[in-house]
C-alpha positions in Angstrom: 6.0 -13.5 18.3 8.5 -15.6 18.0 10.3 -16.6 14.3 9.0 -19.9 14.8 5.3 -18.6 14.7 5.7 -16.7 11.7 4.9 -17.4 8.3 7.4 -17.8 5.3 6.3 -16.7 1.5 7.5 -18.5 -1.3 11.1 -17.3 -1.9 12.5 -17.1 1.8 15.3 -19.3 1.3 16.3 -16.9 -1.8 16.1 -14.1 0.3 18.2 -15.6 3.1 20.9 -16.3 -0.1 20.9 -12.6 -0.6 22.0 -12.0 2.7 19.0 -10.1 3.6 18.2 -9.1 7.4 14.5 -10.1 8.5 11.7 -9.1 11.1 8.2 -9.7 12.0 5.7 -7.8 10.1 2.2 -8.5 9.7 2.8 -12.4 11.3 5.4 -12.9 8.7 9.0 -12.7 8.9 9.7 -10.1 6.0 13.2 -9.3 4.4 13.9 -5.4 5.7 16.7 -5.2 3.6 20.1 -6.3 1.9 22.3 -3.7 1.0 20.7 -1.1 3.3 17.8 0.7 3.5 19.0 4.3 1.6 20.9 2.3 -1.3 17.4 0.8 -2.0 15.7 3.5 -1.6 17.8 5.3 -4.0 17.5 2.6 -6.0 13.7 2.9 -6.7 13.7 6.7 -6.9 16.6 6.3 -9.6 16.5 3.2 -11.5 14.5 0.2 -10.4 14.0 -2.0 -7.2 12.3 -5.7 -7.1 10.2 -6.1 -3.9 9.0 -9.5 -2.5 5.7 -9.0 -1.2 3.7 -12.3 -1.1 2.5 -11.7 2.4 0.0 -9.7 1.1 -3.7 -11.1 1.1 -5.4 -12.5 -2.0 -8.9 -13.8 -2.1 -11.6 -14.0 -4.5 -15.1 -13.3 -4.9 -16.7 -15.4 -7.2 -20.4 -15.8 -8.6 -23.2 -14.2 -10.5 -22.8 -10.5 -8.9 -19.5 -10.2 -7.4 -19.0 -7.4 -8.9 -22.1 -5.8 -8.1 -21.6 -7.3 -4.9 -18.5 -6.1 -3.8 -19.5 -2.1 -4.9 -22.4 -2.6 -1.9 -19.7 -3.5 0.5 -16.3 -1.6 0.0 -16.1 2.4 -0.5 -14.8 3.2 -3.9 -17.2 3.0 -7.0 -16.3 -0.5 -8.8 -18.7 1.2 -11.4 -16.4 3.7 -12.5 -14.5 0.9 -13.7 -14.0 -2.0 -15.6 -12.9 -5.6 -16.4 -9.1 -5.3 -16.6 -9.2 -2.5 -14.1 -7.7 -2.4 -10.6 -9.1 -0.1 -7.7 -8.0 0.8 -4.4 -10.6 0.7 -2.3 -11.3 0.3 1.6 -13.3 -1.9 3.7 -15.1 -0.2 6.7 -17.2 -0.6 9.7 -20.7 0.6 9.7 -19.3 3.1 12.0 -16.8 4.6 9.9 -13.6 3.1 11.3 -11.2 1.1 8.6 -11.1 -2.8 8.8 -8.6 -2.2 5.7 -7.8 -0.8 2.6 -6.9 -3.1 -0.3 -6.9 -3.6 -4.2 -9.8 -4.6 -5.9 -9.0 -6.1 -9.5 -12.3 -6.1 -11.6 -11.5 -9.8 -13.4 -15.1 -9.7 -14.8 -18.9 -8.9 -13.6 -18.9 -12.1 -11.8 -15.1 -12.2 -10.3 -13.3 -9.6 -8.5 -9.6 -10.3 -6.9 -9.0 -8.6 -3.8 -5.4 -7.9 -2.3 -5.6 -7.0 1.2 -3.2 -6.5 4.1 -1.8 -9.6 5.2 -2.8 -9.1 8.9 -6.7 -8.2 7.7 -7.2 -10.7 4.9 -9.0 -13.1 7.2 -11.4 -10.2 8.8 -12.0 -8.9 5.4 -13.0 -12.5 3.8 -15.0 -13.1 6.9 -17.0 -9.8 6.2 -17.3 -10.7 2.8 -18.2 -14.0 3.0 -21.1 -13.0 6.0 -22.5 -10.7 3.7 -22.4 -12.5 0.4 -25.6 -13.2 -1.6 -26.5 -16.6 -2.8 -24.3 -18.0 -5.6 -21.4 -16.1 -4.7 -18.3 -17.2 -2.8 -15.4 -15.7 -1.2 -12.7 -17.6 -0.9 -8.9 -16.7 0.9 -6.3 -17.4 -1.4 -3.6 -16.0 0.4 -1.3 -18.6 -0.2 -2.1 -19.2 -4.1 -0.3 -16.3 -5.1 3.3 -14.8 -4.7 3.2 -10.4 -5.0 6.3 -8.9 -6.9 6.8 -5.5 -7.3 8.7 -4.1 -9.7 9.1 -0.5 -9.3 10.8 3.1 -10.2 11.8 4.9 -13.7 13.1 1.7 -15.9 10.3 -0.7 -13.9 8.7 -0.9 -17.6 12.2 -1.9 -19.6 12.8 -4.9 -16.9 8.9 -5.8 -17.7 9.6 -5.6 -21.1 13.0 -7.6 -21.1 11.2 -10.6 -19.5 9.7 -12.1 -22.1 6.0 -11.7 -20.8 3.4 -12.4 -22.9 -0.4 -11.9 -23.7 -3.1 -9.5 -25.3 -1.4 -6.2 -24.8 2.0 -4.9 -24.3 3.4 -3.9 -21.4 3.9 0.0 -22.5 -0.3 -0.4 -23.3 -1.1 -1.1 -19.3 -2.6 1.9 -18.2 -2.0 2.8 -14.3 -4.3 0.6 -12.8 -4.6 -1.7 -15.2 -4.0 -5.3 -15.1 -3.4 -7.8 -17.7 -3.5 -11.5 -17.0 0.0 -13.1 -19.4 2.4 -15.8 -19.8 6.0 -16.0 -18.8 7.9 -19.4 -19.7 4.3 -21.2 -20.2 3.2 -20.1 -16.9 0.3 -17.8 -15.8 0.9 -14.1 -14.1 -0.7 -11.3 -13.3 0.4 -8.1 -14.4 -0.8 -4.7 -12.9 0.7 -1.1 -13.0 0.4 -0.3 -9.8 2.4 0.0 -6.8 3.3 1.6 -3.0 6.5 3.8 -3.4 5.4 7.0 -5.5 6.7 5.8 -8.4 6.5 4.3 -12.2 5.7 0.4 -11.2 4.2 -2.9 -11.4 2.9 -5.8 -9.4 3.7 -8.8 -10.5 0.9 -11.8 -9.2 2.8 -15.9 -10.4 1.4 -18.7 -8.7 2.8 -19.6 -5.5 4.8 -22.4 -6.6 6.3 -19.7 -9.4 7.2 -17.2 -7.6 11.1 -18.2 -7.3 11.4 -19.1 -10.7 10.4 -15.6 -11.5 12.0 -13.8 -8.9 15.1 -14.7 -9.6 14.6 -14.0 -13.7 13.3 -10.4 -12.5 16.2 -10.0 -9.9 18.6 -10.1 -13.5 16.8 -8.2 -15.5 16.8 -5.4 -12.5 20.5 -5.4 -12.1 21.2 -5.3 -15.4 19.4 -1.6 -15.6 21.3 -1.0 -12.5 18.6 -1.4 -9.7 18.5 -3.9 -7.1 16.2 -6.1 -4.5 14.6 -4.4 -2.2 13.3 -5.0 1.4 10.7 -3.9 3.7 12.9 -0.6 4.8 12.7 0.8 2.0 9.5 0.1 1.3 7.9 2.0 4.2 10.4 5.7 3.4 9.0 5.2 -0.1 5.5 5.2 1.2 5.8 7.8 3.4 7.8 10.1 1.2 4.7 9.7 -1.2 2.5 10.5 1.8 0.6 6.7 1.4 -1.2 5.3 4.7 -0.1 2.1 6.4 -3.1 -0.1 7.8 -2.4 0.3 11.4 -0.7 3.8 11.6 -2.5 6.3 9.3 -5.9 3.6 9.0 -7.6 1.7 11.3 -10.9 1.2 13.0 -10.5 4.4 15.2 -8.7 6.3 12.0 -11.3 7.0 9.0 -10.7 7.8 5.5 -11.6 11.3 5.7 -9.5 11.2 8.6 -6.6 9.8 6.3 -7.3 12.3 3.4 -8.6 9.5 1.7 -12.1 10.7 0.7 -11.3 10.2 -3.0 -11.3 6.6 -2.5 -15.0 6.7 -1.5 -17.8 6.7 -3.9 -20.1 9.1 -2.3 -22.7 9.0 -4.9 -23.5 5.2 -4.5 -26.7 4.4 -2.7 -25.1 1.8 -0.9 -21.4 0.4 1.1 -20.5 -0.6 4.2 -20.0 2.5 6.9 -21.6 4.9 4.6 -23.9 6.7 7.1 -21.7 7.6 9.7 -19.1 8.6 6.6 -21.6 11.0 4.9 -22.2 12.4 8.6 -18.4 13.0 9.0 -18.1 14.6 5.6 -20.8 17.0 6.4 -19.6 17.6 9.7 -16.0 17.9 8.9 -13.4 15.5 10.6 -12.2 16.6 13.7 -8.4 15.7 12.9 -6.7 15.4 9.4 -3.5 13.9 8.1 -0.7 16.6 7.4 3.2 15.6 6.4 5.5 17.0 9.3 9.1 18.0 8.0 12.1 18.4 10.5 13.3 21.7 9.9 16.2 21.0 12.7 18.5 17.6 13.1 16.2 15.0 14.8 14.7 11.8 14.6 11.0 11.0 13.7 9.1 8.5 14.9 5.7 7.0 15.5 3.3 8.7 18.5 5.4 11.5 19.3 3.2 14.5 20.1 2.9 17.7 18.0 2.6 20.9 19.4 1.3 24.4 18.4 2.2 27.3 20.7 2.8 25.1 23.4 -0.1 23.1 23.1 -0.9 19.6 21.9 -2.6 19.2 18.7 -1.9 15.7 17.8 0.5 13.1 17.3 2.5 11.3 14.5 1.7 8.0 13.0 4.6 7.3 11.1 8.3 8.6 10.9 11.2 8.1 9.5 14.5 9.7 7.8 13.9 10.8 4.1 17.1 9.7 2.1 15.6 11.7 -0.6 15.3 15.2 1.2 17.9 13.9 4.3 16.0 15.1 6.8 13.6 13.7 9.2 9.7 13.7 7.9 6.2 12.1 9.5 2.9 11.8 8.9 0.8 13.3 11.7 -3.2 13.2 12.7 -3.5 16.8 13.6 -6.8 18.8 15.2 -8.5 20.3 12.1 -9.9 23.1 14.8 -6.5 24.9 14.3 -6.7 25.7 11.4 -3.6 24.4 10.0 -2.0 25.2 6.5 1.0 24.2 5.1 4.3 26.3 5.8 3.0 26.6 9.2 5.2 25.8 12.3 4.8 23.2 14.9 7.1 21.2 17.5 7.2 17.3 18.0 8.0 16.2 21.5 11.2 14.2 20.7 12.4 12.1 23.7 11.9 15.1 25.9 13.2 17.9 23.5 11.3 20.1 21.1 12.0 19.6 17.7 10.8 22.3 15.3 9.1 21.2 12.6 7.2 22.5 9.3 3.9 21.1 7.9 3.4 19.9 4.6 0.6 18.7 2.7 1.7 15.3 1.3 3.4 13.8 0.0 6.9 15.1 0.8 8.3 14.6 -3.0 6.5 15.0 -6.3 5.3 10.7 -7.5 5.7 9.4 -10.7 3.3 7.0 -11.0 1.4 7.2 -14.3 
């Protein structure tokens, strides 16, 4: 794809200002990162990083029902929670496989925001809008909203400097919660959640906000001695907190149970999309799990290398990369469940032709922070 074809959020120009490096993700062209991956890495684990993620879907469902609505359709129980409540959640195939997994903000009985993946939120609207009842709507807002994240250890005193207001304060949002405030007469979105394994917020301003707000957050950041953050950083974060990517750890031929992520299915509901064939795999067992692989010699981790067990193949990677918190090389790896693997056990990865041993771990690879 070439630059031309892809899409710009609202604050490119700012991040081409900042010097930041760029590549295709998703069909945008996303900052990777500005003063280097590991510093921003650091950053977040230490202090505080600002992340510029307005690719990310929005839509909304809308109507007498939504809410009701949207618990028949995607796995996790919207039941269990409330308005000015955010879930993660996933959107499957009758079959089982994962269309994506997104956010699901419980506005009110008859609205519920969704935040998908930027490359799904078309499918997933489509789906949605298919299956939607009379008198409710699903519209794509993808470009209505920007998505800043705020996030590590002093993510609450930057909040807290900016001058937000509303009905509660920022130290009163629960993890998951969202509050909808005011910042400089304008309306945003605040919610404690986040992708990196630690303390954070995402930040929702109108489109036409976002910069404004950006660059306020970008100040109050440095001045508790963090820094902007790109798309680099962003994935060793995830994968250091063991978090699936849409597309590596997810996808239509990779379920949640699959992806150890069971929990996010309400299993007691009468009704969602790709129950059946779920609660058949449940009772079953999955025939391959997600583990965390560890380097335990020097060597470079990457995507679909294959593991090994006594000199036979038990699986592959989905996603690698260095750790700049343990400096070694880690993964995340769909492995046979007929082996009976444990953590602390042994394994090899077939890097480039040469056997790298390797130890596995049940993830995430560090301890996360965030509630």
């Amino acid at each position: 794809m070439s630059d031309a074809s892809l899409l710009q959020g609202p604050i490119h120009s700012v991040h081409v200002d900042l010097g930041a490096t760029f590549a295709p993700f998703g069909g945008w062209q996303m900052p990777v990162s500005y003063a280097g991956t590991v510093a921003e890495h650091t950053a977040v684990r230490e202090s505080v990083g600002l992340f510029d993620v307005s690719h990310l879907g929005k839509a909304l469902v809308k109507g007498a029902g939504a809410a009701d609505f949207v618990n028949g359709t995607l796995t996790a129980d919207l039941a269990k929670v409330g308005p000015g409540q955010a879930q993660y959640t996933l959107c499957c195939t009758e079959t089982g496989g994962v269309v994506d997994d997104l956010i699901a903000y419980y506005v009110a009985d008859d609205e519920v925001f969704l935040v998908p993946n930027a490359a799904n939120t078309a499918e997933v609207v489509a789906r949605l809008a298919a299956a939607a009842p009379a008198g409710v709507t699903v519209t794509d807002q993808h470009r209505d909203y920007g998505v800043l994240a705020v996030q590590g250890p002093k993510s609450g005193d930057v909040l807290a400097a900016l001058g937000l207001r509303g009905d509660i304060e920022i130290a009163d949002i629960e993890y998951m919660g969202f509050a909808d405030m005011e910042w400089n007469g304008v309306p945003v979105r605040v919610c404690r959640s986040g992708y990196t394994g630690e303390r954070g917020f995402e930040v929702l301003p109108r489109w036409d906000d976002s910069e404004a707000l950006f660059r306020a957050l970008l100040d109050a950041v440095r001045a508790e001695g963090g820094e902007v953050a790109g798309l680099g950083a962003r994935d060793t974060l995830r994968t250091e907190a063991g978090y699936p990517l849409h597309g590596h750890e997810l996808s239509l031929d990779i379920s949640p149970l699959q992806a150890r992520c069971g929990w996010a299915i309400g299993w007691s509901k009468p009704q969602f999309w790709g129950r059946e064939a779920l609660v058949t795999e449940k009772e079953a067992g999955p025939v391959r799990r997600l583990w965390g692989i560890k380097a335990l010699d020097r060597g470079v981790l990457r995507q679909g290398q294959t593991v090994s067990l006594g000199g036979a193949p038990i699986g592959e990677t989905t996603s690698g990369t260095f750790s700049p918190t343990l400096k070694v090389g880690i993964a995340l790896a769909l492995l046979d469940t007929a082996t009976a693997l444990k953590a602390g056990d042994e394994v090899s990865v077939d890097v480039r032709g040469r056997s790298l041993r390797c130890e596995v771990v049940t993830p995430p690879f560090v301890p996360v922070h965030t509630k």
